[in-house]
C-alpha positions as CSV (number, residue, x, y, z in Angstrom):
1,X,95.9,101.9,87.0
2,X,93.7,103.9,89.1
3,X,95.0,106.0,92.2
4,X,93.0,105.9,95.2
5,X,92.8,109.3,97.3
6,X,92.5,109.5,100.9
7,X,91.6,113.2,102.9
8,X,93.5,114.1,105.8
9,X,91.0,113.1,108.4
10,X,90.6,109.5,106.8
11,X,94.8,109.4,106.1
12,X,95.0,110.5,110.2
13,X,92.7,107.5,111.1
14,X,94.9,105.0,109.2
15,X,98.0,106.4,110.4
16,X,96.5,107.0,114.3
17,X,97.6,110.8,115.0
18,X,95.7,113.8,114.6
19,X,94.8,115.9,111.4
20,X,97.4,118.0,112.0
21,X,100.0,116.0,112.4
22,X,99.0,114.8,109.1
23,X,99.6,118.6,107.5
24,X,103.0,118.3,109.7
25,X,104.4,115.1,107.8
26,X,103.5,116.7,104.3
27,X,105.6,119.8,105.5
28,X,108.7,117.6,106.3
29,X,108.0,115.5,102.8
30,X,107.2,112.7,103.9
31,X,103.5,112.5,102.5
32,X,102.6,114.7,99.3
33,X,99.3,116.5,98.4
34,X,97.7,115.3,95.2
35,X,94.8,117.2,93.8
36,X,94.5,120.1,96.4
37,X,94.5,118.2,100.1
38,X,94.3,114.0,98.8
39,X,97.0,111.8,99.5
40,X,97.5,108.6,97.7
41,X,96.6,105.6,99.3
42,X,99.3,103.5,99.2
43,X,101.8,106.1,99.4
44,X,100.0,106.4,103.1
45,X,99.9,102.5,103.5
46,X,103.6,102.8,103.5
47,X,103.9,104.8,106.1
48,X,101.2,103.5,108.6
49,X,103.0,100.1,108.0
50,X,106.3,102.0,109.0
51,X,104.6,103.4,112.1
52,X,103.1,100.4,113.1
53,X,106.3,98.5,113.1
54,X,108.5,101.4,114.6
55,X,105.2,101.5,117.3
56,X,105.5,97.8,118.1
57,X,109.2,97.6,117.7
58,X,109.8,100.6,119.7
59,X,108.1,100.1,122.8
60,X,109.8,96.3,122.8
61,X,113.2,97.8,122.9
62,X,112.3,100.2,125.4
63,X,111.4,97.6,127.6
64,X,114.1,95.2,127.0
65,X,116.2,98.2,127.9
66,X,114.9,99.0,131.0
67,X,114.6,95.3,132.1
68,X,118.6,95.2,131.2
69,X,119.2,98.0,133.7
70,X,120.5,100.3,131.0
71,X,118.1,103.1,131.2
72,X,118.8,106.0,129.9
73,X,116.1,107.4,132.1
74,X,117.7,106.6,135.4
């Protein structure tokens, strides 16, 4: 099976954050450089669906929070 390879600045579009924040998630492990600075495809698809979902997810709960009274930020 072929591996498709994605640079940073195309993995950092599908992911939404910057270029650097793309170097910062290979430091912490949680994307790995293949073949010098290429990351595989669906290793990155992973994640972007992860972030999407945490994004979406994330903001809801914050707002049913808030509209519960429970704010942490009051």
């Amino acid at each position: 099976m072929l591996q498709q390879l994605l640079s940073v600045t195309q993995t950092a579009e599908r992911l939404r954050v910057r270029p650097d924040y793309v170097h910062e998630l290979v430091a912490k492990k949680r994307l790995t450089f293949i073949y010098g600075q290429q990351l595989d495809a669906a290793e990155v698809e992973k994640l972007a669906k992860l972030m999407d979902k945490l994004r979406k997810n994330g903001l809801a709960t914050l707002v049913e929070i808030t509209g519960q009274g429970d704010s942490p930020l009051e």
